[in-house]
N, C-alpha and C positions, 0 to 999 in steps of 0.2 A: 198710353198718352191720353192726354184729354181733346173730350172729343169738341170744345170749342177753340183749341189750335189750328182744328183741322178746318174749319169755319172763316177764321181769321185767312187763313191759308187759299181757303176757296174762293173767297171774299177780295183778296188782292188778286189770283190769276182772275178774277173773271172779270174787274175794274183794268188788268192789264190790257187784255184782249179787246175789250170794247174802247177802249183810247186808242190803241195802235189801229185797230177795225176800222175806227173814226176817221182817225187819220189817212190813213188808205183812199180811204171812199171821196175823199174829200178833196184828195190830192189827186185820184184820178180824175175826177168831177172836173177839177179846173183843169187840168190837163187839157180835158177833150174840150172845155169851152174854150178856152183859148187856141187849140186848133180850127175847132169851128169859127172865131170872129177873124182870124185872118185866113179864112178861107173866104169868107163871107164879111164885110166888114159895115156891109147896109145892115145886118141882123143882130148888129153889137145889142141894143141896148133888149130884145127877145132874148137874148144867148145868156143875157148878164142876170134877168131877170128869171128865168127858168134855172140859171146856176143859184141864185142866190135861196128861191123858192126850194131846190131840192139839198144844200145844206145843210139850210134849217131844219129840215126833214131828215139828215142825217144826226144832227146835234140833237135834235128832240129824243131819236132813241138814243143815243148812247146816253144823254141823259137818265132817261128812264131807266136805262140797263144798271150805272151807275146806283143808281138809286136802288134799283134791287141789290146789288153787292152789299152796298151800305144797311142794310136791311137785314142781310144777311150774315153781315158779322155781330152787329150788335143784337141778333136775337139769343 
């Protein structure tokens, strides 16, 4: 087989894994914010602002990860 199938190959599970990864994190993240602002509902707009700050922090790397996938297929 050639060995740039197996790249292509690598290339989608590893783009798979960091989108669902993504998603996980992201969906936990607001989870626990949203237990915390109705536990707490004077701390809403701290709770909203450290969810939103640590997101972006999760969308940066998948980003990134992404980015090496793509990187890695097309080499």
């Amino acid at each position: 087989m050639d060995p740039l199938l197996f790249a292509y190959l690598a290339a989608g599970f590893g783009a798979a894994l960091t989108v669902i990864g993504a998603g996980f994190g992201i969906g936990k993240l607001a989870s626990a914010a949203m237990e915390a602002s109705s536990r707490q509902p004077e701390a809403l707009g701290d709770i909203r602002t450290s969810m939103i700050i640590a997101a972006a922090l999760i969308e940066g790397v998948s980003l990134f990860a992404l980015v090496i996938c793509i990187l890695l297929a097309l080499k």
